[in-house]
C-alpha positions as CSV (number, residue, x, y, z in Angstrom):
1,X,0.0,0.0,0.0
2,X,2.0,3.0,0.8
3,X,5.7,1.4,0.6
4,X,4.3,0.7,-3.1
5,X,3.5,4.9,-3.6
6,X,6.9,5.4,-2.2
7,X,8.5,2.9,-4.4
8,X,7.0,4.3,-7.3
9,X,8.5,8.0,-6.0
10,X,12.2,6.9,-5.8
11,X,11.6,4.7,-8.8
12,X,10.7,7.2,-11.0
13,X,12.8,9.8,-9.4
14,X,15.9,8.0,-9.4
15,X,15.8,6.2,-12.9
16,X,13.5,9.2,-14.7
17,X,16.5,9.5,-17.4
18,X,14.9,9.5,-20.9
19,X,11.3,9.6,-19.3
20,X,8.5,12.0,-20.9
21,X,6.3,13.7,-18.8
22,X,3.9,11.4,-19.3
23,X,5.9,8.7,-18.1
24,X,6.8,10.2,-15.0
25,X,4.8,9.6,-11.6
26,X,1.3,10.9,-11.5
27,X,-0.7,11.2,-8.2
28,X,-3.7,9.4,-8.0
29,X,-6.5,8.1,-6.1
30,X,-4.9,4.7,-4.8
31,X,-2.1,6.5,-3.7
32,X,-4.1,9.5,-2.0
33,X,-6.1,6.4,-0.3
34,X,-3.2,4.8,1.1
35,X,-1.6,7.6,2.5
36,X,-4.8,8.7,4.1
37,X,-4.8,5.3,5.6
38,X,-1.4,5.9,6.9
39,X,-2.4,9.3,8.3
40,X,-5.0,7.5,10.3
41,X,-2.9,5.6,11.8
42,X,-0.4,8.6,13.1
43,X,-2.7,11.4,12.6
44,X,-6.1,10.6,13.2
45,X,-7.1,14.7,12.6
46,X,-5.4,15.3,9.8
47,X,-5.8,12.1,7.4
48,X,-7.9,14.0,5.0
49,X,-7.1,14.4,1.1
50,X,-5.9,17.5,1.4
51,X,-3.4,16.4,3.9
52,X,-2.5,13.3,1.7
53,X,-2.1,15.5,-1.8
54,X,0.3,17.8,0.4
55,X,2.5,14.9,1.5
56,X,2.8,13.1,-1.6
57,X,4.0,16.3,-3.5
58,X,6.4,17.2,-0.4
59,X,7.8,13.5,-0.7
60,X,7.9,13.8,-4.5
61,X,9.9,17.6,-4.3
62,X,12.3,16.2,-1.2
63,X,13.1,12.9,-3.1
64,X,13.9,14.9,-6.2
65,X,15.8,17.6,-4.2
66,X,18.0,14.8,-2.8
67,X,18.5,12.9,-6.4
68,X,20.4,16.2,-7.1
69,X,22.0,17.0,-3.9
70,X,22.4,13.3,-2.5
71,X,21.8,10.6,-4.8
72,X,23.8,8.3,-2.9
73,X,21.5,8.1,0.2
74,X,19.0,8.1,-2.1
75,X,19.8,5.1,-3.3
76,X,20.5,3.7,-0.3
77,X,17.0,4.4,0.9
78,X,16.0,3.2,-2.2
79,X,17.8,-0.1,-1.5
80,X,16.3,-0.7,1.9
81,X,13.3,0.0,0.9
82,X,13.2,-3.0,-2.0
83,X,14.6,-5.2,1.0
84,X,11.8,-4.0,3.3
85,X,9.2,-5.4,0.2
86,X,10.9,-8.4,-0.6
87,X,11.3,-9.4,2.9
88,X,7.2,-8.9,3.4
């Protein structure tokens, strides 16, 4: 649920070389859904959509700062973050 929205963040953030537009990550509902599910759990108040849009654009702009600014721990995260999912 939301591991898979952030996957598909670094994903397309870290290998969006030679990617249209079109091709890059687009918010949707599914991924609004599940991170209004996670805000439940550690914000009751604010798990609204609102809320959920504003996260998933602050992840998308921080993820893409640090591709630029720190692509190594990117990738690290990146890294623990497929082990996290295979592991499940």
């Amino acid at each position: 649920m939301i591991l898979s929205t952030w996957e598909s963040i670094f994903t397309n953030v870290l290998y969006n070389n030679g990617m249209t537009k079109s091709d890059r990550y687009e918010m949707n509902e599914k991924d609004i859904d599940s991170v209004i599910r996670f805000l439940k759990t550690i914000d009751p108040k604010n798990a609204t959509p609102e809320m959920a849009i504003v996260l998933l654009e602050h992840l998308q702009a921080t993820v893409h700062t640090m591709s630029h600014k720190d692509p190594e721990t990117l990738l690290k995260i990146y890294n623990e973050l497929k082990q996290k999912k295979a592991v499940k």
